[in-house]
C-alpha positions in Angstrom: 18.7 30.0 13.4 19.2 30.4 17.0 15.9 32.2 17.2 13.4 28.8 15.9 11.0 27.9 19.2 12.0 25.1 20.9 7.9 24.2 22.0 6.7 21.7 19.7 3.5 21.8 18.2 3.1 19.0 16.1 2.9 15.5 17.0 2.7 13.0 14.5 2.3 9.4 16.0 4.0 6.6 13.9 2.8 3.4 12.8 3.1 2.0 16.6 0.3 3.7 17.5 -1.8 3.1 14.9 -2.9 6.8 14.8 -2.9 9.7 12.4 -2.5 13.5 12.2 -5.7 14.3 11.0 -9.1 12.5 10.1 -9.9 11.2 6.6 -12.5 13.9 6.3 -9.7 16.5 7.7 -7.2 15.1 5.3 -9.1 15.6 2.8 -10.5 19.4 3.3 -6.8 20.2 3.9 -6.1 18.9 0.2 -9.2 20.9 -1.0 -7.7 24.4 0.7 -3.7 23.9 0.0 -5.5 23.1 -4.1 -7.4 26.6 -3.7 -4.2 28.6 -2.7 -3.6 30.9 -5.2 0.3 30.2 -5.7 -0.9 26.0 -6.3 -3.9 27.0 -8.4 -1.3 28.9 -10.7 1.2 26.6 -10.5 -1.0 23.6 -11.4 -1.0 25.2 -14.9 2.0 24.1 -15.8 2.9 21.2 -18.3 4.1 18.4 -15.9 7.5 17.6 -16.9 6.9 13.9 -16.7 8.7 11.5 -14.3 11.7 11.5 -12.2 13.6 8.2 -11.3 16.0 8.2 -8.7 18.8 5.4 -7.8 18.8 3.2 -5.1 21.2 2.1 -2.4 21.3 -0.2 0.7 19.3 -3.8 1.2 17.5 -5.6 4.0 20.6 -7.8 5.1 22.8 -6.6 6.9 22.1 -2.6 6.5 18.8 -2.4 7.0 17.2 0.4 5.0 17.5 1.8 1.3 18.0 4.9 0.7 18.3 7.7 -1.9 20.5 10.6 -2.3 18.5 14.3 -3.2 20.2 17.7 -4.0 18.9 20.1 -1.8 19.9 24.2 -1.0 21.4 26.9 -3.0 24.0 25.8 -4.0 23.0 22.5 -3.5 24.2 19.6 -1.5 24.0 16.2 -1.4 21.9 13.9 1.5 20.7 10.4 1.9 17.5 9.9 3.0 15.7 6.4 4.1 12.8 6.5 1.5 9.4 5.9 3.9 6.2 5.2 2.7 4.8 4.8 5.9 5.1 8.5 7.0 4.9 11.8 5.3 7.1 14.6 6.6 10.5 14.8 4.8 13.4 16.0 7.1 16.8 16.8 7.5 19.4 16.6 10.7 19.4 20.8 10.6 22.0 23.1 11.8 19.8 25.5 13.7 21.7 24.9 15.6 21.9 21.0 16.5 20.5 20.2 20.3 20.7 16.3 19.7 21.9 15.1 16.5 23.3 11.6 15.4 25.8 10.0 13.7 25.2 11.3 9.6 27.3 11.1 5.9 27.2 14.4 5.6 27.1 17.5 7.2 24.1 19.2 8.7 21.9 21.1 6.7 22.0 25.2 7.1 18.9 26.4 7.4 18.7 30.5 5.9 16.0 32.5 6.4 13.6 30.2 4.9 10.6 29.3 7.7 7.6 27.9 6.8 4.5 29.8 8.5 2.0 28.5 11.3 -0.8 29.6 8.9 0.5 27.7 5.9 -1.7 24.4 4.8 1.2 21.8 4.8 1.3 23.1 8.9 -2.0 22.8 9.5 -2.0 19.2 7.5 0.5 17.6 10.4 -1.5 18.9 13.4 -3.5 16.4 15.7 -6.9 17.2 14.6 -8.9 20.4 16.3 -4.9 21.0 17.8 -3.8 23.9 15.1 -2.1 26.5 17.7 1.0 28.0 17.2 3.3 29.8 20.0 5.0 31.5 16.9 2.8 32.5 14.0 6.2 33.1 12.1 7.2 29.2 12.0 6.0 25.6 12.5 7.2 23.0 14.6 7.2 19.9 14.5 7.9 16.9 16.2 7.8 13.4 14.0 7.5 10.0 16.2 8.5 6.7 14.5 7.4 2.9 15.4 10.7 2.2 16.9 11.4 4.9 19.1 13.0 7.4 17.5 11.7 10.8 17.3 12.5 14.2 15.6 12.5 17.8 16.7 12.5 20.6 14.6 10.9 23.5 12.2 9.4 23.2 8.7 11.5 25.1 5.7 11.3 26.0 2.2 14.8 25.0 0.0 15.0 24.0 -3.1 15.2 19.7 -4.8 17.4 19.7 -7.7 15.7 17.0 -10.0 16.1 15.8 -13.4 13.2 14.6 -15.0 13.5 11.3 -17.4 12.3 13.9 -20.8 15.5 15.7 -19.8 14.2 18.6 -17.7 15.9 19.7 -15.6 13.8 21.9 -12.3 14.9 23.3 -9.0 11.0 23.6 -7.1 11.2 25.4 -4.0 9.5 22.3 -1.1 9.1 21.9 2.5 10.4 19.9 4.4 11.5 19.6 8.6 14.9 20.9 9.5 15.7 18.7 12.8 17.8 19.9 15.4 16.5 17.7 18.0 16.8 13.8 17.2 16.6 10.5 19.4 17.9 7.3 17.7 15.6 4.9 17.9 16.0 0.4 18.4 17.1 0.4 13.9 18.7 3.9 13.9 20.9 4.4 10.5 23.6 6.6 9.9 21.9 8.5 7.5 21.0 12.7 7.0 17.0 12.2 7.5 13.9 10.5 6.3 12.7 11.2 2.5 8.4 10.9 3.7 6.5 9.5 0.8 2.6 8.9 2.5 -0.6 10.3 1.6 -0.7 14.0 3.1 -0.4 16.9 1.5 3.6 17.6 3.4 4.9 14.6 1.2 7.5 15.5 -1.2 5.6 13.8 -4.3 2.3 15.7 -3.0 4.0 18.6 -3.4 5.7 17.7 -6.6 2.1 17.2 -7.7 0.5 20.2 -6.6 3.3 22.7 -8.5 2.3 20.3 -11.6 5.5 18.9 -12.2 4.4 15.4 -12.1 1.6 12.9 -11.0 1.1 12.1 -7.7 2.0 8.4 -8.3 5.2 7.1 -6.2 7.2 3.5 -7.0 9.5 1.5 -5.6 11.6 -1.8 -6.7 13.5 -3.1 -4.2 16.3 -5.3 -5.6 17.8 -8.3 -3.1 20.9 -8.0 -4.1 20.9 -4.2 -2.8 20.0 -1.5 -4.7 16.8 -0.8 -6.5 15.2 2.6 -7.8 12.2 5.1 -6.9 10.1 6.8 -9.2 7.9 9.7 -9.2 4.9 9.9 -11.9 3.5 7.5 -14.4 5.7 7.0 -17.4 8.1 4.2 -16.6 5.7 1.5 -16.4 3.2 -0.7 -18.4 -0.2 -0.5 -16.3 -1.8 -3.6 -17.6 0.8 -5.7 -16.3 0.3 -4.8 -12.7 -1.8 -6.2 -10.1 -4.2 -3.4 -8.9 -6.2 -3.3 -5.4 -8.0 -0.1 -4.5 -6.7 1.7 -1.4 -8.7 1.6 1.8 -10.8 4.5 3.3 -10.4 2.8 6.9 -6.5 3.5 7.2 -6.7 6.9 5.2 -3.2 8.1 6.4 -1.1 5.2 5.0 -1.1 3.0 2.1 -3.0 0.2 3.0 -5.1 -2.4 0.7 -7.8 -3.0 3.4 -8.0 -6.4 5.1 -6.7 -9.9 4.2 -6.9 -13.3 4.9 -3.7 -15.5 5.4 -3.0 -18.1 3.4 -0.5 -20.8 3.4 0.4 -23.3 0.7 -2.6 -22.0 -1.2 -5.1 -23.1 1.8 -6.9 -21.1 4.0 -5.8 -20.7 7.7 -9.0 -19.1 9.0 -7.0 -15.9 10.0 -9.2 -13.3 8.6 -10.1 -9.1 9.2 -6.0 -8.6 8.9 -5.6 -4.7 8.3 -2.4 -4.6 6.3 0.1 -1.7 5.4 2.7 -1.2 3.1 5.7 0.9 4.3 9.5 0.8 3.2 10.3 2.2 6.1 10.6 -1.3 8.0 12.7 -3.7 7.0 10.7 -6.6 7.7 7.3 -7.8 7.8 5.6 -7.6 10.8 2.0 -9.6 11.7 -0.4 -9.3 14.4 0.0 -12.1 17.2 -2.7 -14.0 16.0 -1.2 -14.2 12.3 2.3 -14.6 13.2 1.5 -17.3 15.6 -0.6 -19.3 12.3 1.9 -18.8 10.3 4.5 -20.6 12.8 2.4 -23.3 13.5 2.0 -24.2 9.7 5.9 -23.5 8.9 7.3 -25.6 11.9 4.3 -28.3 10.9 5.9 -28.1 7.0 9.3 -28.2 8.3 9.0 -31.2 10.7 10.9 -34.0 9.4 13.2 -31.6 7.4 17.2 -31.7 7.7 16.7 -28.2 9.4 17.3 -27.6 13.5 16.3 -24.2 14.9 19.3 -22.5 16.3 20.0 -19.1 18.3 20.7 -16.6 16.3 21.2 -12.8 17.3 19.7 -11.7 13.7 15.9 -12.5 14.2 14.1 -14.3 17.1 13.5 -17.5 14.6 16.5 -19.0 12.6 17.2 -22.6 11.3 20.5 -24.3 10.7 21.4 -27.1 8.4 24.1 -29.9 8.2 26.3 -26.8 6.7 26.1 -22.8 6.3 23.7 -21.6 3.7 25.2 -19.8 1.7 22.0 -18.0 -0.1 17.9 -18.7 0.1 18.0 -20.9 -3.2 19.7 -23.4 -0.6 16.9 -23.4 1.4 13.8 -22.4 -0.5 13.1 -26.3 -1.5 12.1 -26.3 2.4 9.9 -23.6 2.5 5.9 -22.8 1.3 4.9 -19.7 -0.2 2.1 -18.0 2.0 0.1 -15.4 0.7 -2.0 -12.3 2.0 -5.4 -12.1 0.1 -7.2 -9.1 -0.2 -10.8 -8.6 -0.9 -11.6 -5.7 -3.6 -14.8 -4.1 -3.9 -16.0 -6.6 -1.6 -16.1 -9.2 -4.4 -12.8 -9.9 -6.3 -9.6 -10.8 -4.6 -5.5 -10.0 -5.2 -3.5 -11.8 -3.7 -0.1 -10.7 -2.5 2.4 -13.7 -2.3 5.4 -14.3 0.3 7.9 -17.0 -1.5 11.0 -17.8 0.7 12.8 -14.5 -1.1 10.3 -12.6 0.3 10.5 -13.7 4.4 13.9 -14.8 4.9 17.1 -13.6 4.9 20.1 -15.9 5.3 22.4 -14.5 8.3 25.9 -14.3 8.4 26.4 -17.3 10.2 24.6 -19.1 7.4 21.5 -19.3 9.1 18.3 -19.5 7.5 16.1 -16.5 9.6 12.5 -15.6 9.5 11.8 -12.0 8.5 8.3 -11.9 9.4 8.3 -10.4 13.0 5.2 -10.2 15.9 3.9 -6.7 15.9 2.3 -7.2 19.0 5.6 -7.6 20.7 6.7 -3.6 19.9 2.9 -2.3 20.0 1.6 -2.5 16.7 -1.8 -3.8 17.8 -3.7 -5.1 15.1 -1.2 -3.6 12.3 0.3 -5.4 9.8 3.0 -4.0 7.9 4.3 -5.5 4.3 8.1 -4.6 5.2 11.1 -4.0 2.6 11.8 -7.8 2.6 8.7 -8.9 1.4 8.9 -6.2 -1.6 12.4 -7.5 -2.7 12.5 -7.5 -6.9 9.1 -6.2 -7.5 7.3 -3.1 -8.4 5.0 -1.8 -6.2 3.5 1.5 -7.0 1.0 3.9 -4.8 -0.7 5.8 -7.5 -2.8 8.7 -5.1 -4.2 10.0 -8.8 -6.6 6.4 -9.1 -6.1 5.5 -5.3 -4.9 2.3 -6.1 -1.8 0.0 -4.9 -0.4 -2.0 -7.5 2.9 -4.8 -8.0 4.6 -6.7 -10.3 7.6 -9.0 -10.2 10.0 -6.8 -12.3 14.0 -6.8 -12.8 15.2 -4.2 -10.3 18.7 -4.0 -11.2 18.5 -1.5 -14.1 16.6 1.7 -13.9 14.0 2.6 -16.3 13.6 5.7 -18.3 10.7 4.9 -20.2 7.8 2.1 -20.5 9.5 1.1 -22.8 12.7 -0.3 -21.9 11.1 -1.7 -18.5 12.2 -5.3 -18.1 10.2 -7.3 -16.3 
C-alpha cells in the first residue's frame, strides 16, 4: 500500500511517561459509543464460544520476553507477538511497504485493501484527548511509543485471527490491529513480528474479542520459570475462589494497576508508602521508584551482611552477588534471601498482599551469579511508576478480568495448559 500517509496522527505515550491516550471519562464514553455501533450491538448477540488458550514461549533469562504465535490473513500466516499488558494496540512489522523495519521470524505482513477509517471508534480511542484529526479520512495512523525507546509507525487494518476455542470452535473474527512500516528498536528490542497489546482500551485484541461476543473480556497469564507458560482469554479455565482478588484502580485508568502499596520486607513495614504499582508483561523485570528501590537495598544488603556472598560486576543487571562457587540455580541461593512483599489497600480497608520470594526477583546469570531483577525506574524515567515485571509473575496466575474490574493471582503449575477448570493444577 504505497498510497498509506506517512503523517502520524496518533501518539500513544508508553509507560515512561506515565501518560495515557485518552482520560478515564474519555475512555469510557469511547466504550459506550464503539457498544452502540450497530455492527457490535448485533454482534454482541451471539453465544460466546467460551475461552481460547494459547501456548507460550520464551522466559526472563536470557531471552527476555514471552511470546505467542497467532494466525492472522487469508490464508493465514503465522507471527510471534511479545504478549503486553502494559499497552493496547496490537501490531505487525507491515509490508506497505517497510521504511524501517527490524530483524523478525517471519516475513512481513501484506496488508490488502483492508484500512481502518479515521471515523472508526477504535481510531478515535488511541488519540491524545481533544486531538481526533485526520489528514486522511480514509485511514488511521498511528504511531505507538514504548518505555524503552522504541517506537512504531504505521496504519490501523482489519484481517482476520484464526482461533480455536477450548469447547472446540473453531472462528476466524475479522480485528484491527497496526500494520507498521516504520519501526525503531529500542534498549530490549526482540527479534520478533510485533507486539500482541492486551490493556484496557477498546483497540485491544481481547476488547474486541469481547465486543463481537466471542468471549469475556477477562485476559490471563502464567509465566513458567523454566520458559514457557500459556495465555488465556475468557473465564473458564480457572477456579475463582482460589484467587487473590484486588479491585483495579480508577487513578491509573489506562493500565492494570491495583492502586497503591506499601513495601514490605521480611513481613515488616519499611515506611515506604503511596507506591502506584502496575502490572505489565511487557518488561521483564520489576522496576521501583528511587525511593523504594533504594529501601529495598538497604534491608537486602543489611540481611545479607555477614553472608558467604561478595557483590561482583556483572554485565546482566547493575546488582549481582557471587559465592565461593557458580550458582547453578536460585534454590542455591534462596536460603540467603527475604521474601518482600507489596501490600495493597482494597476498598480503603482490607489488604492483599502481593509477595516477591527469591524466584520472583532474581535471576541467576550465566556466570553463575546471583542478580537482582528489581531495577530503579527513576533511572529510565518512570517517575513515580512501579511496574510488577515478567520475573516477579514467574509460575503464577495472574488474571485482569475487565468484566468485574478486578486483578487477581495464584501460585499455579504453568507447565501444562489448561482446557477446563477442571483439570487446572495448581
Amino acid at each position: 500500500m504505497v498510497g498509506f500517509s506517512m503523517i502520524a496522527l496518533l501518539v500513544l505515550l508508553g509507560l515512561i511517561l506515565g501518560s495515557s491516550a485518552a482520560s478515564c471519562d474519555d475512555r469510557q464514553k469511547m466504550w459506550t459509543k464503539a457498544m452502540l455501533s450497530g455492527e457490535m450491538m448485533s454482534s454482541m448477540m451471539l453465544n460466546r464460544a467460551g475461552s481460547i488458550v494459547f501456548p507460550l514461549h520464551g522466559n526472563v533469562y536470557p531471552a527476555g520476553y514471552y511470546n505467542v504465535t497467532l494466525n492472522i490473513g487469508q490464508p493465514s500466516k503465522p507471527y510471534f507477538l511479545d504478549i503486553d499488558t502494559g499497552s493496547d494496540l496490537t501490531w505487525l512489522q507491515c509490508d506497505a511497504p517497510c521504511r524501517r523495519c527490524t530483524e523478525a521470524p517471519h516475513p512481513l505482513y501484506k496488508p490488502s485493501n483492508n484500512l481502518v477509517t479515521c471515523k472508526d471508534p477504535l481510531c478515535a480511542s488511541l488519540q491524545p484527548p481533544g486531538d481526533h484529526q485526520c489528514q486522511d479520512t480514509e485511514q488511521c495512523d498511528y504511531v505507538v511509543e514504548y518505555a524503552d525507546g522504541g517506537s512504531s509507525l504505521g496504519v490501523l487494518v482489519k484481517d482476520v485471527f484464526l482461533l480455536n476455542f477450548t469447547n472446540g470452535k473453531r472462528l476466524n473474527p475479522l480485528l484491527a490491529f497496526g500494520c507498521g512500516y516504520d519501526q525503531l528498536p529500542g534498549r530490549s528490542h526482540h527479534p520478533l513480528d510485533g507486539i500482541l497489546g492486551l490493556g484496557r482500551g477498546i483497540s485491544s485484541i481481547p476488547s474486541q474479542l469481547s465486543s463481537q461476543g466471542l468471549v469475556q473480556n477477562v485476559i490471563g497469564h502464567c509465566l513458567s520459570g523454566r520458559g514457557g507458560g500459556f495465555l488465556f482469554f475468557g473465564e473458564d479455565t480457572y477456579d475463582s475462589s482460589r484467587i487473590t482478588w484486588t479491585p483495579m484502580s480508577s487513578d491509573l485508568c489506562k493500565y492494570y494497576s491495583p492502586g497503591f502499596a506499601e513495601l514490605l520486607f521480611d513481613g515488616k513495614s519499611t515506611g515506604i508508602r503511596n507506591l502506584r504499582t502496575v502490572f505489565d508483561s511487557g518488561s521483564s523485570y520489576t522496576y521501583l521508584n528511587s525511593q523504594a528501590y533504594q529501601g529495598l537495598l538497604f534491608s537486602l544488603k543489611k540481611e545479607l551482611s555477614g553472608m558467604p556472598l561478595v557483590e561482583t560486576a556483572d554485565q546482566t543487571l547493575p546488582l549481582c552477588w557471587k559465592g565461593k562457587k557458580p550458582f547453578k540455580s536460585i534454590q542455591d541461593v534462596k536460603k540467603f534471601f527475604k521474601t518482600f512483599t507489596l501490600s495493597f489497600r482494597s476498598n480503603g480497608k482490607t489488604k492483599t498482599k502481593f509477595d516477591f520470594t527469591p524466584e520472583a526477583y532474581l535471576i541467576i546469570s550465566s556466570k553463575g551469579n546471583a542478580c537482582l531483577g528489581i531495577l530503579n525506574g527513576s533511572e529510565v524515567g518512570l517517575r513515580d511508576l512501579n511496574v510488577i515485571g515478567d520475573i516477579s509473575m514467574q509460575d503464577r496466575l495472574v488474571i485482569y478480568n475487565n468484566e468485574k474490574q478486578v486483578i487477581g493471582w495464584a501460585s499455579a503449575n504453568c507447565d501444562q495448559l489448561p482446557k477446563s477448570k477442571s483439570n487446572f493444577i495448581w
